[in-house]
CHARMM internal coordinates of N, CA and C (Angstrom, degrees):
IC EDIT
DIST 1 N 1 CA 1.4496
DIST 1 CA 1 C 1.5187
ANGL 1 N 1 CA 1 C 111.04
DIST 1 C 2 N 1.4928
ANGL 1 CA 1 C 2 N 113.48
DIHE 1 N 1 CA 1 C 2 N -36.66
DIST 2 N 2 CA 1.5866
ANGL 1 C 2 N 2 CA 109.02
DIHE 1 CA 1 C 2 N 2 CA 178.82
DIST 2 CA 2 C 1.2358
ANGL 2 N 2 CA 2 C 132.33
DIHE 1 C 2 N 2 CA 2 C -38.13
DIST 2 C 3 N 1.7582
ANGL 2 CA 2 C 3 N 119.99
DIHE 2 N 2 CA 2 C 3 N -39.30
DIST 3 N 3 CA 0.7729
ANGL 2 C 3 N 3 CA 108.09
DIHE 2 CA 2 C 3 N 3 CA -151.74
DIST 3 CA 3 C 1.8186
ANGL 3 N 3 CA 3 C 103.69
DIHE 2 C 3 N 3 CA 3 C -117.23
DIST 3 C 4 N 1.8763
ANGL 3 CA 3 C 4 N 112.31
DIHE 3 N 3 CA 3 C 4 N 5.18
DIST 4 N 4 CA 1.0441
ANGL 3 C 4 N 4 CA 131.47
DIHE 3 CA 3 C 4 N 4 CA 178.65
DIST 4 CA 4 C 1.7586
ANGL 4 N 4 CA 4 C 91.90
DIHE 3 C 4 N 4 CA 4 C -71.80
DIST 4 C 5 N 1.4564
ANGL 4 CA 4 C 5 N 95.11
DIHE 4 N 4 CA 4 C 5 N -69.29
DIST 5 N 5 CA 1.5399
ANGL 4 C 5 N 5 CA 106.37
DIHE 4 CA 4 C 5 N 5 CA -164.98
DIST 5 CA 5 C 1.6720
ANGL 5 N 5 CA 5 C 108.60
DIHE 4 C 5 N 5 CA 5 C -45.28
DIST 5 C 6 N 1.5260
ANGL 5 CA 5 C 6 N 98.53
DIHE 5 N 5 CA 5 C 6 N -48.19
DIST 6 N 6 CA 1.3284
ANGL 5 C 6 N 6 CA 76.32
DIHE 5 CA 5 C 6 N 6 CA -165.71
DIST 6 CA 6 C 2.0435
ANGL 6 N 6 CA 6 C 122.37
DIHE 5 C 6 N 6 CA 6 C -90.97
DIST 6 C 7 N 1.4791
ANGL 6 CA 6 C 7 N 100.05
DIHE 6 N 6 CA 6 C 7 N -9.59
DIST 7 N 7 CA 1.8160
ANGL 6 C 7 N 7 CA 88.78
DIHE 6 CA 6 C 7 N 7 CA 145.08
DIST 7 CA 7 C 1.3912
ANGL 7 N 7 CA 7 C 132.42
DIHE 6 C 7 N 7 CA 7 C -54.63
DIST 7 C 8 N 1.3623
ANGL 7 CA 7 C 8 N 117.17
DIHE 7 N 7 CA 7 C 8 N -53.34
DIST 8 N 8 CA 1.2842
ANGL 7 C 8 N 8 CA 126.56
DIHE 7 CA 7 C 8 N 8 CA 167.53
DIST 8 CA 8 C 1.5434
ANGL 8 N 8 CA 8 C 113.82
DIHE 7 C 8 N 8 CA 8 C -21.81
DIST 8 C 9 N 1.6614
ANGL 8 CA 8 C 9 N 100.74
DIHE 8 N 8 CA 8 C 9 N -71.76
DIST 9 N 9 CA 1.5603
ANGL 8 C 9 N 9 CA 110.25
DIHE 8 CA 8 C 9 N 9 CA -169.63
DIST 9 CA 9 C 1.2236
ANGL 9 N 9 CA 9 C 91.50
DIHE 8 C 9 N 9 CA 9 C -63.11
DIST 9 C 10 N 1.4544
ANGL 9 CA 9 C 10 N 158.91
DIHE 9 N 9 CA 9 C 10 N -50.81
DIST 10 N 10 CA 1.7639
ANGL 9 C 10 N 10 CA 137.99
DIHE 9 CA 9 C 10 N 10 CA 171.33
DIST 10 CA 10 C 1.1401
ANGL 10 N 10 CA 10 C 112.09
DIHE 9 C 10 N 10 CA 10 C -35.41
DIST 10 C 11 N 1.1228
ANGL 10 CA 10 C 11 N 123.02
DIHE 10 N 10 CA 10 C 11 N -46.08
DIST 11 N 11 CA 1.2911
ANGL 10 C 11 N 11 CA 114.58
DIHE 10 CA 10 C 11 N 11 CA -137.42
DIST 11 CA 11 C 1.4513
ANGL 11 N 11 CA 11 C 97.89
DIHE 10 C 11 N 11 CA 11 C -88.27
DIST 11 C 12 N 1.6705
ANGL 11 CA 11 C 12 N 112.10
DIHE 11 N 11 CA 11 C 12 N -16.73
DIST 12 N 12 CA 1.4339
ANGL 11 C 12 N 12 CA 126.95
DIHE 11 CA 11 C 12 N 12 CA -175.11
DIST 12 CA 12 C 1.6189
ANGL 12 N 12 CA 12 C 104.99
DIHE 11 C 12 N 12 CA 12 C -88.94
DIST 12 C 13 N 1.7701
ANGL 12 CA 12 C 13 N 109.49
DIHE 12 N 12 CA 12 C 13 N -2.46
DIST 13 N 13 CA 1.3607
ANGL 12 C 13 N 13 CA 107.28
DIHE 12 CA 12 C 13 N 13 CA 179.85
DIST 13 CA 13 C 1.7775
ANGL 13 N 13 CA 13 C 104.49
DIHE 12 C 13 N 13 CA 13 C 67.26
DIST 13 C 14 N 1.0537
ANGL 13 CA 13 C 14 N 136.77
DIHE 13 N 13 CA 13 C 14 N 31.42
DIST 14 N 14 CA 1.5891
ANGL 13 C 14 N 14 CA 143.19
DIHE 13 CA 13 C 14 N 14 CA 171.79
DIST 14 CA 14 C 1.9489
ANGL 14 N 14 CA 14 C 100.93
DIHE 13 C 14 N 14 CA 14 C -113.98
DIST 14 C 15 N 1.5745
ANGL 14 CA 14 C 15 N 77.42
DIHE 14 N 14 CA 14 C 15 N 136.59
DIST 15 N 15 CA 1.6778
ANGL 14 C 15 N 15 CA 103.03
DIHE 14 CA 14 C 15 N 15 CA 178.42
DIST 15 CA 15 C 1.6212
ANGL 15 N 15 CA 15 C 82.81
DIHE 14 C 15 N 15 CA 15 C -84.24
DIST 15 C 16 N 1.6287
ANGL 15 CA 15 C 16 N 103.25
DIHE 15 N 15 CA 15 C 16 N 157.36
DIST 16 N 16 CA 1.7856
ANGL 15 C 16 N 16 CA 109.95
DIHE 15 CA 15 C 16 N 16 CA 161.18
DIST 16 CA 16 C 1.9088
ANGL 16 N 16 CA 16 C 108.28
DIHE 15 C 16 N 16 CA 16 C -56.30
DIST 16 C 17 N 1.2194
ANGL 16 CA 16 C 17 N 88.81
DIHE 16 N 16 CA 16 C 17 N -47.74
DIST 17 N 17 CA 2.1126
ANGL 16 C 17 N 17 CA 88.97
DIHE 16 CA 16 C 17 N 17 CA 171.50
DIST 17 CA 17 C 1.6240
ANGL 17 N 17 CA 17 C 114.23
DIHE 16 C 17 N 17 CA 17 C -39.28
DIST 17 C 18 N 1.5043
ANGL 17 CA 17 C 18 N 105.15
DIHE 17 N 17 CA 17 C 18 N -69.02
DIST 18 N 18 CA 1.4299
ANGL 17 C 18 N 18 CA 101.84
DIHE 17 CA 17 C 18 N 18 CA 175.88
DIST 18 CA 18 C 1.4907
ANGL 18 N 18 CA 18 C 138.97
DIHE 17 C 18 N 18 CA 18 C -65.03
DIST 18 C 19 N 1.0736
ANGL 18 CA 18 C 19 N 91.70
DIHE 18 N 18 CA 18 C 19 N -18.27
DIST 19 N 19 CA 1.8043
ANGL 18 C 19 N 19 CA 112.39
DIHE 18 CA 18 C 19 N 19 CA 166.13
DIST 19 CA 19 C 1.6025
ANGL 19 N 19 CA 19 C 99.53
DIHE 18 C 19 N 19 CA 19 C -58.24
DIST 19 C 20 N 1.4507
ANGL 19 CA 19 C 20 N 101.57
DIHE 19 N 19 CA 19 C 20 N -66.66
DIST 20 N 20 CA 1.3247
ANGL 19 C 20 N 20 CA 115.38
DIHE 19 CA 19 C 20 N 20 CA -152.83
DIST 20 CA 20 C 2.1534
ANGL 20 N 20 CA 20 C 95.53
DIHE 19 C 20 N 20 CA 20 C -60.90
DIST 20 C 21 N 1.2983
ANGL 20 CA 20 C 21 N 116.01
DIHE 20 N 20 CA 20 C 21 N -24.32
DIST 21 N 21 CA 1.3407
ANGL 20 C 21 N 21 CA 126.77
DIHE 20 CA 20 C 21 N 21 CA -158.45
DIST 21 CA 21 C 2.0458
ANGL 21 N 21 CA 21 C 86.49
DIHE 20 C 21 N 21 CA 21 C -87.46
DIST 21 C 22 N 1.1151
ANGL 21 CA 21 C 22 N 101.25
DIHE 21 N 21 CA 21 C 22 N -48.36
DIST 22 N 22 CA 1.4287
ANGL 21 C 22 N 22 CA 101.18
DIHE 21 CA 21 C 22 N 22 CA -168.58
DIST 22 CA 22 C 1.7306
ANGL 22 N 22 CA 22 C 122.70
DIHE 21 C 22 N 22 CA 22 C -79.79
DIST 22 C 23 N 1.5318
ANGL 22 CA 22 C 23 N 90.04
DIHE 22 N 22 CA 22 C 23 N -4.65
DIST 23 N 23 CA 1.8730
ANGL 22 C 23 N 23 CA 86.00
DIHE 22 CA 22 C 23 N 23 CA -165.19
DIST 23 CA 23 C 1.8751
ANGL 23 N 23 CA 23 C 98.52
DIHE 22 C 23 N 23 CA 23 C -117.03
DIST 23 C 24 N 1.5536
ANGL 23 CA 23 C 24 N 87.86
DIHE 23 N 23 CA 23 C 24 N -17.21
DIST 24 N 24 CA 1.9221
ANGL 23 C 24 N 24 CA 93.58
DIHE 23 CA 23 C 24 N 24 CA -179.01
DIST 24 CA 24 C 1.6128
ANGL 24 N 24 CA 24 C 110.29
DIHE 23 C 24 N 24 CA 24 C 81.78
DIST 24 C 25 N 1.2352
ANGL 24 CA 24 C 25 N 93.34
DIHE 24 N 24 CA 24 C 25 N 7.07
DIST 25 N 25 CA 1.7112
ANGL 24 C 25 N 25 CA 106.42
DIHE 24 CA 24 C 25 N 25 CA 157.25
DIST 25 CA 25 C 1.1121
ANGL 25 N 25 CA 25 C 114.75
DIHE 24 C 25 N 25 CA 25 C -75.49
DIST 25 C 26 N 1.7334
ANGL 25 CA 25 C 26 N 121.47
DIHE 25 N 25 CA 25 C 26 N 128.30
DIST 26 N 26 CA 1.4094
ANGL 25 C 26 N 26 CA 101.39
DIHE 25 CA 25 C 26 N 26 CA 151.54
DIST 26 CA 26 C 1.5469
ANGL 26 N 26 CA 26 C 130.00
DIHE 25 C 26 N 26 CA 26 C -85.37
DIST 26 C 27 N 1.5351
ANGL 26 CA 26 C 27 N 77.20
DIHE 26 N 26 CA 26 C 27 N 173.97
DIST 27 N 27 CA 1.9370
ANGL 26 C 27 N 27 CA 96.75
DIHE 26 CA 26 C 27 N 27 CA -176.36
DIST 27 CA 27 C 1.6173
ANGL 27 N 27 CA 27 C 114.18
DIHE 26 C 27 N 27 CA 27 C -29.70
DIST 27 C 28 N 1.2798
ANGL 27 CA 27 C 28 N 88.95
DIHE 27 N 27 CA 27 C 28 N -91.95
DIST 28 N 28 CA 2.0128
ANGL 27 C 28 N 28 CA 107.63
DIHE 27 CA 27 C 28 N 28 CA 166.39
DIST 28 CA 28 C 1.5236
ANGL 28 N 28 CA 28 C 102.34
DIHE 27 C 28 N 28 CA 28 C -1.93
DIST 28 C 29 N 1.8205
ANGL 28 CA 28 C 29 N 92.14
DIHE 28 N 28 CA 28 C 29 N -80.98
DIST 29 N 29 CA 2.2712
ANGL 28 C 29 N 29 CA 104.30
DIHE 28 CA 28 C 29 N 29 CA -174.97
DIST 29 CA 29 C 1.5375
ANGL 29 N 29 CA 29 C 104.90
DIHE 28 C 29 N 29 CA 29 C -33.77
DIST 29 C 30 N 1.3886
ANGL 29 CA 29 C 30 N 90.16
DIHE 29 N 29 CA 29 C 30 N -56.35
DIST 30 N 30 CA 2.0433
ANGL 29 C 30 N 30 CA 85.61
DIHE 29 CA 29 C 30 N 30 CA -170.19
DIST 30 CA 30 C 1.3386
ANGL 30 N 30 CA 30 C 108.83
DIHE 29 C 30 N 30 CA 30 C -40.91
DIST 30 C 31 N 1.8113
ANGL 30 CA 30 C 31 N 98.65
DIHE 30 N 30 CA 30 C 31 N -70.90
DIST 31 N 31 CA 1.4990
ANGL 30 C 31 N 31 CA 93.34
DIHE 30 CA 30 C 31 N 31 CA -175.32
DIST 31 CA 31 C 1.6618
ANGL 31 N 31 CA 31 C 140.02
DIHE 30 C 31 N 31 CA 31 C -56.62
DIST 31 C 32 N 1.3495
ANGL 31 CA 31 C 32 N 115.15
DIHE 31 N 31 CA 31 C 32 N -20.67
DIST 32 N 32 CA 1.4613
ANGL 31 C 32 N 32 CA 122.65
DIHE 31 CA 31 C 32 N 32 CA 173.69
DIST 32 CA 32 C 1.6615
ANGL 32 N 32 CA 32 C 81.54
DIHE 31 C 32 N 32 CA 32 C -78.16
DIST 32 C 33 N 1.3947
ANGL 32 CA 32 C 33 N 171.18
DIHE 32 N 32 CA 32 C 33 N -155.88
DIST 33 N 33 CA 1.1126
ANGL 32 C 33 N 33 CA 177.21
DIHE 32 CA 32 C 33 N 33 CA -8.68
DIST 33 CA 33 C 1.1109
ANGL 33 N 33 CA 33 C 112.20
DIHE 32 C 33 N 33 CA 33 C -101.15
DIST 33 C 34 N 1.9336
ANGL 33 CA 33 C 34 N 108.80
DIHE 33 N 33 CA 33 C 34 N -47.11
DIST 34 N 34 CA 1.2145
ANGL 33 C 34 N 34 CA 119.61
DIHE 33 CA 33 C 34 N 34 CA -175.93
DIST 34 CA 34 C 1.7652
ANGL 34 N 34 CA 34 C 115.46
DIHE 33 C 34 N 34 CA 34 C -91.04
DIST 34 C 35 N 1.2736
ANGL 34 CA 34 C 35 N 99.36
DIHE 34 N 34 CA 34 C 35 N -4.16
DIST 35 N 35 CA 1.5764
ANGL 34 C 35 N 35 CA 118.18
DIHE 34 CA 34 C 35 N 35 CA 171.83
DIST 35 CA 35 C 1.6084
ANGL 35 N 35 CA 35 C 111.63
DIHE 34 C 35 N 35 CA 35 C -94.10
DIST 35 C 36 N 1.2849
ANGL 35 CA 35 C 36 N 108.73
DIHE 35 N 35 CA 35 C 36 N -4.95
DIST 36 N 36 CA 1.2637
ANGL 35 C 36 N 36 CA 110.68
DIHE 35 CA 35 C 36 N 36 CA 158.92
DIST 36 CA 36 C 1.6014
ANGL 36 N 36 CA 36 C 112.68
DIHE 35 C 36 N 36 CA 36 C 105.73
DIST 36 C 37 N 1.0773
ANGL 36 CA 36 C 37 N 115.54
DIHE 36 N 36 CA 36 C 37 N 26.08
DIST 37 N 37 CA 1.6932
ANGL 36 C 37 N 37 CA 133.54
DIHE 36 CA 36 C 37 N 37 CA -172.44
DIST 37 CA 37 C 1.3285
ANGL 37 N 37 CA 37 C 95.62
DIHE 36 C 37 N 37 CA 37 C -92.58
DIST 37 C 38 N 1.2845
ANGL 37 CA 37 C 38 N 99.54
DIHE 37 N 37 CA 37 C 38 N 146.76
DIST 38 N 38 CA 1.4231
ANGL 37 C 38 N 38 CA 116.03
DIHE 37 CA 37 C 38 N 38 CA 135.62
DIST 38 CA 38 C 1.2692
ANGL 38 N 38 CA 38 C 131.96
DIHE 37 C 38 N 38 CA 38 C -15.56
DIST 38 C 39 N 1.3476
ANGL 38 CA 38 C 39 N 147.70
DIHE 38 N 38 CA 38 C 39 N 140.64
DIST 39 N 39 CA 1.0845
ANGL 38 C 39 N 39 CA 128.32
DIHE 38 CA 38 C 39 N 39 CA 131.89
DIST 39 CA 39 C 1.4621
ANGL 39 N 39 CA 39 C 120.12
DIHE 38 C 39 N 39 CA 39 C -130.48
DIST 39 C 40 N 1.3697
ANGL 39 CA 39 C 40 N 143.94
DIHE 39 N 39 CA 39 C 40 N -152.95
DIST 40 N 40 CA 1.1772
ANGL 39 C 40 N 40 CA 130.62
DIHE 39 CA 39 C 40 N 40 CA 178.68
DIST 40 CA 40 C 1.3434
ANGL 40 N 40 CA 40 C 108.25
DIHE 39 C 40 N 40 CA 40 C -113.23
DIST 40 C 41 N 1.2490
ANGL 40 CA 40 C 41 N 124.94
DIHE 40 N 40 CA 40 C 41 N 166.10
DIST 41 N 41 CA 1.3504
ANGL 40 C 41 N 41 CA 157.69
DIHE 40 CA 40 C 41 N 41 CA 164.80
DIST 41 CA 41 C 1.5338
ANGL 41 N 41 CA 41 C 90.91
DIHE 40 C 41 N 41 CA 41 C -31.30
DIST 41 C 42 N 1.1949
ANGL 41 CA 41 C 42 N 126.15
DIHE 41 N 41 CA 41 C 42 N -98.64
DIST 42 N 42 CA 1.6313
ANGL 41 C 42 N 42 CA 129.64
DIHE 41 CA 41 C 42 N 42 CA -173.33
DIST 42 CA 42 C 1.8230
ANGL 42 N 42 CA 42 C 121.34
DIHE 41 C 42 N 42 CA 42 C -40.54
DIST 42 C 43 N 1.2533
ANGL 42 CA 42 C 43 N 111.26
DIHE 42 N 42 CA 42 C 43 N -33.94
DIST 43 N 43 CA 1.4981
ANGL 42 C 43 N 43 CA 133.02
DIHE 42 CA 42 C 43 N 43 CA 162.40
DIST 43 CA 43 C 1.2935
ANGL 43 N 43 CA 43 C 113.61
DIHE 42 C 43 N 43 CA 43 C -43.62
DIST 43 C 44 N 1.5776
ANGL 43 CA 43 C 44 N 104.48
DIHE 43 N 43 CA 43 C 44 N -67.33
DIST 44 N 44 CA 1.6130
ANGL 43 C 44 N 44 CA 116.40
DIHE 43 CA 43 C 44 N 44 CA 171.17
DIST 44 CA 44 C 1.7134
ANGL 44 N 44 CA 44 C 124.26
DIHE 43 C 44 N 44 CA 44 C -52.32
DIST 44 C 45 N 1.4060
ANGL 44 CA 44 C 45 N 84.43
DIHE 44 N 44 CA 44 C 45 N -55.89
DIST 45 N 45 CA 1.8693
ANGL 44 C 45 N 45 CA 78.02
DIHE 44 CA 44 C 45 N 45 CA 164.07
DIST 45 CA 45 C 1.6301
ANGL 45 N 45 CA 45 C 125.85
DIHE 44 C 45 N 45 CA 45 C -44.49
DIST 45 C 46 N 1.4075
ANGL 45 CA 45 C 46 N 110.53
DIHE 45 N 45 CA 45 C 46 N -54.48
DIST 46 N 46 CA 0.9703
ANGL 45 C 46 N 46 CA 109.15
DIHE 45 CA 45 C 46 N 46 CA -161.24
DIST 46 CA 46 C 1.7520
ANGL 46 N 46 CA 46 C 116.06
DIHE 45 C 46 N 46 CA 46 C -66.81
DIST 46 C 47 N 1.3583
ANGL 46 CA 46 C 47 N 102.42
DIHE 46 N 46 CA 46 C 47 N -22.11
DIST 47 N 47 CA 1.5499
ANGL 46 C 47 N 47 CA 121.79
DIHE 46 CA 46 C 47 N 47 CA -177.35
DIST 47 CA 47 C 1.9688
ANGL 47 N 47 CA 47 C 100.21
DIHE 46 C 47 N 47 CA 47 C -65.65
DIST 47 C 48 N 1.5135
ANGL 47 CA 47 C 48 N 99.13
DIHE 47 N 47 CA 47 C 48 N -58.08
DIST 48 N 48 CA 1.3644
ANGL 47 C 48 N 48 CA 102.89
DIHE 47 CA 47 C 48 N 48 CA -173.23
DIST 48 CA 48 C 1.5329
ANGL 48 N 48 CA 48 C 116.48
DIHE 47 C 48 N 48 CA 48 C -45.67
DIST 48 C 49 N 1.3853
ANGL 48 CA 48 C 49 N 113.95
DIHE 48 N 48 CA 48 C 49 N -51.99
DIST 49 N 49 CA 1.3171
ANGL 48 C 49 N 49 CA 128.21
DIHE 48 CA 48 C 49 N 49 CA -169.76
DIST 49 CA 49 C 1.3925
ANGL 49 N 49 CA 49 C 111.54
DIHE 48 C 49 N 49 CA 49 C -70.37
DIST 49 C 50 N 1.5134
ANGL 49 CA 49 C 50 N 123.81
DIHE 49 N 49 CA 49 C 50 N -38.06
DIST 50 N 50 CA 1.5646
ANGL 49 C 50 N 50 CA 126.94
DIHE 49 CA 49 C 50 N 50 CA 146.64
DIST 50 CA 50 C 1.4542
ANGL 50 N 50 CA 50 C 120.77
DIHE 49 C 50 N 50 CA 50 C -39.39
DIST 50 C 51 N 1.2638
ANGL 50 CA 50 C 51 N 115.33
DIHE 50 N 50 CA 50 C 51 N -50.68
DIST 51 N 51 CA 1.5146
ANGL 50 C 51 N 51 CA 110.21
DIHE 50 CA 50 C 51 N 51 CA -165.43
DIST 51 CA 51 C 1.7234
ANGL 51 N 51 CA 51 C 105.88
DIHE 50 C 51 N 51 CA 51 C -109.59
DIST 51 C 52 N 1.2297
ANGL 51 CA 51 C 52 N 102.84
DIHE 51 N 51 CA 51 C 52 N 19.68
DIST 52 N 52 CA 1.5714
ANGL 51 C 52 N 52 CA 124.01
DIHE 51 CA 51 C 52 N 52 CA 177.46
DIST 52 CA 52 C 1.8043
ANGL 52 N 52 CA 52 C 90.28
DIHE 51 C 52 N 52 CA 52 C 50.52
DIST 52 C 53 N 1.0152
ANGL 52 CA 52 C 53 N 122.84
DIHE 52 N 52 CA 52 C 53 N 85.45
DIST 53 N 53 CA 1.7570
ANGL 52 C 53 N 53 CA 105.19
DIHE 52 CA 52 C 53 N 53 CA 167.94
DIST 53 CA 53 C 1.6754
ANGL 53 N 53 CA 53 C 88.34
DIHE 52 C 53 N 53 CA 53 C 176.17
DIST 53 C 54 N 1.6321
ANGL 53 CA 53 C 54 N 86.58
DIHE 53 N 53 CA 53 C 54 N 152.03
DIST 54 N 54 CA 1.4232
ANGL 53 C 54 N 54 CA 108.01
DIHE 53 CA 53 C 54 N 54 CA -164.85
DIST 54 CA 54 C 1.2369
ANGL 54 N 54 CA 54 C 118.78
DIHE 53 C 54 N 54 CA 54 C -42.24
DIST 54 C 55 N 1.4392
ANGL 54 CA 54 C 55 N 135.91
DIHE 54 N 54 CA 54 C 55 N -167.60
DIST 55 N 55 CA 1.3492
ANGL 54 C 55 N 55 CA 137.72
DIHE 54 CA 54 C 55 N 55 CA 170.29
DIST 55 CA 55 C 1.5431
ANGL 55 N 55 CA 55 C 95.40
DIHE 54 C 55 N 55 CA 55 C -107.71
DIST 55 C 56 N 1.3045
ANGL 55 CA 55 C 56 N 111.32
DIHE 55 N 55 CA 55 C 56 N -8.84
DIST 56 N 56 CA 1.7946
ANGL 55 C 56 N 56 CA 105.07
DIHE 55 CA 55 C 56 N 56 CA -171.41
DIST 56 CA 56 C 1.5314
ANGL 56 N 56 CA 56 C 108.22
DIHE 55 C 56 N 56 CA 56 C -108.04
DIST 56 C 57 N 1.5944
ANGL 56 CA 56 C 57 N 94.14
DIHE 56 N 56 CA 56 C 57 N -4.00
DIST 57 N 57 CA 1.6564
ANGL 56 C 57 N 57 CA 95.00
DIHE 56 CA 56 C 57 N 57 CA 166.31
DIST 57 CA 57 C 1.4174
ANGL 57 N 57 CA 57 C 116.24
DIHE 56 C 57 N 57 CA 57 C -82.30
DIST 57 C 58 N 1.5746
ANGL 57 CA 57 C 58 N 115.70
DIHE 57 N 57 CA 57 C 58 N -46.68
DIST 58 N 58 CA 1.4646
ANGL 57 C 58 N 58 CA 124.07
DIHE 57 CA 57 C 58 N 58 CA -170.65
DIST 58 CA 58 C 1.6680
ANGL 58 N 58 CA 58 C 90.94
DIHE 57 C 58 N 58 CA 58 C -74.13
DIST 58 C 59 N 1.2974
ANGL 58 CA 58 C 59 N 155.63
DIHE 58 N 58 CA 58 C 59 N -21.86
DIST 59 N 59 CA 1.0002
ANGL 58 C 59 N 59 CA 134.27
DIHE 58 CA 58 C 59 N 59 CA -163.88
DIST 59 CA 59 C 1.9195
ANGL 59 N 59 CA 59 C 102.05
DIHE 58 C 59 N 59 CA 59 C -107.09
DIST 59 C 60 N 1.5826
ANGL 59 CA 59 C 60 N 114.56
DIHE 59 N 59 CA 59 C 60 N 10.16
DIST 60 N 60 CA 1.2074
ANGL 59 C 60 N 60 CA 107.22
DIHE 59 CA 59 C 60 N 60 CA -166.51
DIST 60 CA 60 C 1.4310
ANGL 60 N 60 CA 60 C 129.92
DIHE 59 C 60 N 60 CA 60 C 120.09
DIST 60 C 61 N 1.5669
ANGL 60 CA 60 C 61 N 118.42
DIHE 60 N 60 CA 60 C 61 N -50.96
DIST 61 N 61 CA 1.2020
ANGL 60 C 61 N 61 CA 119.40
DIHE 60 CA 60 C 61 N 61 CA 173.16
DIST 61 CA 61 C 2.0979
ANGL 61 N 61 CA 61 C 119.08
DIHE 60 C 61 N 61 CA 61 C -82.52
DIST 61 C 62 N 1.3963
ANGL 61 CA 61 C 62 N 93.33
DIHE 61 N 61 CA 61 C 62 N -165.74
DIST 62 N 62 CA 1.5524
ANGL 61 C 62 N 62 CA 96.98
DIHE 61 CA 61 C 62 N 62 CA 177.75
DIST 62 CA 62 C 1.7333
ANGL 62 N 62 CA 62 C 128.49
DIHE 61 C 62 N 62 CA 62 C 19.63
DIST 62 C 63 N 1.0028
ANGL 62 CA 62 C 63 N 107.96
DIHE 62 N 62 CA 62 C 63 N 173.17
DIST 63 N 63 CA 1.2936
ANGL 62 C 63 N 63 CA 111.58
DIHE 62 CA 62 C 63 N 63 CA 178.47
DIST 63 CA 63 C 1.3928
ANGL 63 N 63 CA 63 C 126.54
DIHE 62 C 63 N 63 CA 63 C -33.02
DIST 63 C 64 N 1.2449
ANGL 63 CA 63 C 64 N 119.18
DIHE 63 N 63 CA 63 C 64 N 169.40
DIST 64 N 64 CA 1.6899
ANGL 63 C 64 N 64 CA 121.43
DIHE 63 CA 63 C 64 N 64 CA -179.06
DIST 64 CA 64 C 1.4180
ANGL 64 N 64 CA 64 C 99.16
DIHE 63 C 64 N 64 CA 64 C -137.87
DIST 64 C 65 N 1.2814
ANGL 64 CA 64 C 65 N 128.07
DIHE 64 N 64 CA 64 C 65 N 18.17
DIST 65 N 65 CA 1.4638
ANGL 64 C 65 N 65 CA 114.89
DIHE 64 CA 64 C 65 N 65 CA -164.75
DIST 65 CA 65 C 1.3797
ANGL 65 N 65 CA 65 C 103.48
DIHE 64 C 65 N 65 CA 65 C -115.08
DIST 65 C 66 N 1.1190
ANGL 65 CA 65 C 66 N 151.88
DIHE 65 N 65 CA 65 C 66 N 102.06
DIST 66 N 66 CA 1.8230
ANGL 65 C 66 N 66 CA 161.02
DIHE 65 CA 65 C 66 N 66 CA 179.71
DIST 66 CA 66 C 1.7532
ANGL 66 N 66 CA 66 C 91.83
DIHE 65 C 66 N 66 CA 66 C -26.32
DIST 66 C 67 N 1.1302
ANGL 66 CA 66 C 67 N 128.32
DIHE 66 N 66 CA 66 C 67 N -43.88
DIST 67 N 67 CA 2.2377
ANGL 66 C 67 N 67 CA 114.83
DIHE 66 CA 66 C 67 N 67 CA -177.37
DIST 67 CA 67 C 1.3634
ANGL 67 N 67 CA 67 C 102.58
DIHE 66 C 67 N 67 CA 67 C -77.99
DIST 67 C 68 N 1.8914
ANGL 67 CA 67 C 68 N 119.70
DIHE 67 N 67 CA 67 C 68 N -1.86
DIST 68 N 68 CA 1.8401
ANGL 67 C 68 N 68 CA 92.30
DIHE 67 CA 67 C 68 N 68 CA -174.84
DIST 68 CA 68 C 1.6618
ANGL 68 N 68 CA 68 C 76.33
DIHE 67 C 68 N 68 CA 68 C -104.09
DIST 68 C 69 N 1.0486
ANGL 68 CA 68 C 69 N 116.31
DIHE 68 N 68 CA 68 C 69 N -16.86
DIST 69 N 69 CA 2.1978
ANGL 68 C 69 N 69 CA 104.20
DIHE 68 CA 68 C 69 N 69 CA 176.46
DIST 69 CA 69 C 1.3003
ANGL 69 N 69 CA 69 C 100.10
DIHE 68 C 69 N 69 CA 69 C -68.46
DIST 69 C 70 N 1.2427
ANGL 69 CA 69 C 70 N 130.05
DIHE 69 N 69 CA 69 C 70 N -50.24
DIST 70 N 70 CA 1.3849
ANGL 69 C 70 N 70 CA 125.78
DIHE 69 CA 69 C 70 N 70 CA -148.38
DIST 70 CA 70 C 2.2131
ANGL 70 N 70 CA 70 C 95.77
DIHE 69 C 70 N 70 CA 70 C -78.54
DIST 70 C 71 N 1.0174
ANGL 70 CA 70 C 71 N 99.10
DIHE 70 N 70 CA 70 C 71 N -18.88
DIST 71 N 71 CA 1.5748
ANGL 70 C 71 N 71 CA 101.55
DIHE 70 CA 70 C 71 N 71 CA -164.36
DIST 71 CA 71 C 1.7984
ANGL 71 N 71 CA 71 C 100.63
DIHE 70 C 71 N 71 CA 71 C -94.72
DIST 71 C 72 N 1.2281
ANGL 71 CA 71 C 72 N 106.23
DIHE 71 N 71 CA 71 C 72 N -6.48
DIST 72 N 72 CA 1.5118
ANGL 71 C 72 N 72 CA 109.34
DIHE 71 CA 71 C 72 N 72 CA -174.16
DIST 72 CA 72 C 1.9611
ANGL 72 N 72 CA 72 C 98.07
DIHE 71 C 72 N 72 CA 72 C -104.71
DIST 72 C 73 N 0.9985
ANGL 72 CA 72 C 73 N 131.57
DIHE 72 N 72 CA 72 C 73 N -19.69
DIST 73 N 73 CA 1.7519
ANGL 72 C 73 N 73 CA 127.85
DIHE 72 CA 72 C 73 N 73 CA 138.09
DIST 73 CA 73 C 1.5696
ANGL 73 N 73 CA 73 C 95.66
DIHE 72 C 73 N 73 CA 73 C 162.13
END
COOR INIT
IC SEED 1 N 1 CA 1 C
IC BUILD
C-alpha cells in the first residue's frame, strides 16, 4: 500500500497535512499507511473518496486513474 497511496496523493498534488485536513484522517493513519500498515476498512474509504480513486488502487489492485473509479459506479 505504501507506495500506491503515496503516488496517488502526488499525483493529486496533496501534502500528507492536506490529505489528512481533507479526508478527516489523521496525520499519524496517513503516515503509518504510507509506511506500509494496515489500515482499516473505514480509513480506506475515506482516503479513496478524497483522492477520487479506488480502494483497490491505494491497496494495490485495479486502476489508479479517478475516470476508471468514476466509470466503475
Amino acid at each position: 500500500m505504501e507506495n500506491k497511496l503515496k503516488r496517488i496523493r502526488k499525483e493529486s498534488k496533496l501534502t500528507q497535512i492536506e490529505l489528512s485536513e481533507r479526508s478527516g484522517v489523521s496525520l499519524p493513519t496517513i503516515r503509518r499507511a504510507e509506511a506500509g500498515n494496515n489500515v482499516s476498512v473505514p480509513v480506506l474509504l475515506k482516503l479513496s473518496k478524497t483522492l477520487n480513486a479506488s480502494i483497490e488502487s491505494l491497496i494495490g489492485g485495479g486502476s489508479d486513474s479517478a475516470s476508471d473509479n468514476q466509470t466503475s459506479g
